[in-house]
N, C-alpha and C positions, 0 to 999 in steps of 0.2 A: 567199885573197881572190879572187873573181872579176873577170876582167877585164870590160869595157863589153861586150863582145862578148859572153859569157857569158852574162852578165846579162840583155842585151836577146832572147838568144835564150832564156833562162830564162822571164822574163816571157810572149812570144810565146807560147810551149808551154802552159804554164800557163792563157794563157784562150784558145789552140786549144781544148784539151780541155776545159777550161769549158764552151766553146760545145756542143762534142759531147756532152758530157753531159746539159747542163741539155735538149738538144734530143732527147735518148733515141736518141743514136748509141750508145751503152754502155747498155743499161738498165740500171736499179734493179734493186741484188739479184744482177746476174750479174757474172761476169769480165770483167776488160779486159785487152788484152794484156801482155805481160811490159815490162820495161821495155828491152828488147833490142829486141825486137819495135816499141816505140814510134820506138826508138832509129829505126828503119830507116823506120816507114811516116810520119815527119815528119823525116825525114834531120838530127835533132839528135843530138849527142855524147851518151854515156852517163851525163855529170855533170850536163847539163844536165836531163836527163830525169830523172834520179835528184832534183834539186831541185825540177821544175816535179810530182813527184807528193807531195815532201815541203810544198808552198805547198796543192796541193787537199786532202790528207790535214788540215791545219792549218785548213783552212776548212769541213771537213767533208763534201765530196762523196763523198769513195772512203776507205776503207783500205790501208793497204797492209803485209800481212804474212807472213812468213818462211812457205813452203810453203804460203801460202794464198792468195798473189799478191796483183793488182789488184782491190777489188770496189767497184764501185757502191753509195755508201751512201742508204740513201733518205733524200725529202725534210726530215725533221722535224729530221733532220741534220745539214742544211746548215746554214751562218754567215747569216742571213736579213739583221743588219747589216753583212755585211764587202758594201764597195758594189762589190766587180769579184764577186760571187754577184749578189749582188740587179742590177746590170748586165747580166750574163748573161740572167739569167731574165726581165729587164722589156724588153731588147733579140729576146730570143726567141719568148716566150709572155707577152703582158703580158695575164692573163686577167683578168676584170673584177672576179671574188671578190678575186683578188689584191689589186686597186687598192682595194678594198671594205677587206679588212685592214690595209692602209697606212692609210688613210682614218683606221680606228678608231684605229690609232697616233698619229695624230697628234691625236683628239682627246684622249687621254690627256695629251699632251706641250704643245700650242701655245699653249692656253689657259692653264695654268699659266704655263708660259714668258712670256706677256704681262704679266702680271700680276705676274709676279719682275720682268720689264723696268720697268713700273710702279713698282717699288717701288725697282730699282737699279741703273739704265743711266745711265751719266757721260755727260756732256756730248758727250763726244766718239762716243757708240755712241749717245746718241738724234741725232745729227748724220749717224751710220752707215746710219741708217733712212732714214731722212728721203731723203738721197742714193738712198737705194734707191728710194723714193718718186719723187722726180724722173726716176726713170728711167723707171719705170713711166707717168708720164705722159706723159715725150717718145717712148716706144714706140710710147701711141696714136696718136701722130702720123708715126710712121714714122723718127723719127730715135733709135729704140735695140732690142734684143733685146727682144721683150716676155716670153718665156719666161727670160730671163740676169736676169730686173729682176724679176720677180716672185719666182723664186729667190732674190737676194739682201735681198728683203725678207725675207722668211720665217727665213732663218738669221740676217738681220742679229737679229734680235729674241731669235732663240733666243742667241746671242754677249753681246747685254745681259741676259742674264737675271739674270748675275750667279750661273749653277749649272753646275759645272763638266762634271757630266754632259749636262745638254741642249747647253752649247755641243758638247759634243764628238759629238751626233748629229749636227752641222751637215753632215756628210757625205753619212750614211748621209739625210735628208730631203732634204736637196740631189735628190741622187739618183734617186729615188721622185718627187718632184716633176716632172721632165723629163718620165716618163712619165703622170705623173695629170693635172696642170694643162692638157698640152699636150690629154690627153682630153675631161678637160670641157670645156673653151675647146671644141675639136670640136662638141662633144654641143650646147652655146648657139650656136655658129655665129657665134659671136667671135674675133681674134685674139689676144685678150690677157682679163687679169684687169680684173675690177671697180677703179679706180682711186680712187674717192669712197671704196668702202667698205674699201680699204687707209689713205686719209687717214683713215678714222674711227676704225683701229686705232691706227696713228700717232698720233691726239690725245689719246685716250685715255692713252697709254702717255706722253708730252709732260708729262699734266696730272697723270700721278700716281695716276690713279684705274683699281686693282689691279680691281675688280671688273668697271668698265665694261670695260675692255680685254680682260679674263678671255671678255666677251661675246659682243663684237665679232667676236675671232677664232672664236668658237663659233660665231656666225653667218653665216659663211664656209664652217665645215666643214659645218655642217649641208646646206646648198647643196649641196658637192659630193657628198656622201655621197647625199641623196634622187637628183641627177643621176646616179652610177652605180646605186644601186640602180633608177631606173627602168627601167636596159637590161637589167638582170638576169632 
């Protein structure tokens, strides 16, 4: 069992070389050092290192094998939803194709997700939104996160979906959000999101009606997606 120490210094390691890789300190395709070698040029224990390359190996960046060492695995490789990759890479190079394929992700997912909430959010998770809502408003006012409020809209909805897979992307969009939203907000020369037409998703989803809601939030993405593609 590792001790807190351990652990914390496993972590650390872990998205050190994260960082270095996703930023092409190791390229794609080549060696990285031995795991002695790591040992020494980020002064962590040999256990520890031995665990922080068995968390990148599981997430998909490197390999790591007997007489064949450390290598850089390229990108198609990586875990695109484990959120300390996608962290990485949106903390490092958040390139605008990138935000573009998030983007398409989520028109796959949000609109359905609205429309399952529509169809089967308690009482208690259309109240979830809703909160989320009120945040979003008193943001525009300065008295809340407008980025923490628009986030919590978005998942709260995915959480009432009522489908156990979308709720459990509530991470991984979490995530991806911090860097998209915070862009287009940019790109309008806004601090925060459209607040009416989150209340319009909200009513929608309130009233029951699968398709209007399905719309709503289609009409949202569509926005941000023309908004990155125009810088593209």
């Amino acid at each position: 069992m590792q001790t807190p120490q351990r652990h914390n210094l496993t972590h650390q390691l872990t998205h050190d070389l994260g960082i270095a890789i996703v930023n092409g300190k190791y390229p794609i395709g080549k060696g990285m050092p031995s795991e002695a070698d790591l040992c020494v040029e980020y002064d962590v224990s040999r256990s520890s290192t031995r665990e922080a390359v068995k968390m990148l190996s599981a997430k998909g960046l490197i390999s790591s094998r007997p007489k064949q060492g450390i290598r850089v695995l390229p990108e198609s490789s990586w875990n695109m939803f484990d959120t300390d990759v996608l962290t990485w890479i949106l903390s490092s190079k958040p390139s605008l194709s990138l935000l573009k394929e998030f983007t398409q992700v989520r028109f796959a997912i949000e609109p359905e997700a609205a429309a399952l909430a529509a169809q089967n959010a308690t009482d208690e998770q259309l109240a979830q939104i809703e909160f989320a809502l009120s945040r979003m408003a008193d943001a525009d006012n300065g008295l809340d996160d407008p980025l923490e409020a628009d986030i919590e809209f978005h998942t709260s909805i995915l959480n009432a979906s009522g489908n156990r897979f979308f709720a459990q992307l509530s991470d991984f969009i979490g995530t991806a959000l911090r860097v998209s939203i915070r862009y287009t907000n940019k790109i309008k020369g806004v601090p925060g999101a459209d607040v009416q037409k989150h209340a319009d998703i909200f009513n929608t989803i309130k009233s029951r009606d699968d398709k209007a809601a399905r719309e709503a939030v289609s009409t949202i993405l569509v926005e941000a997606l023309e908004l990155i593609e125009s810088k593209l």
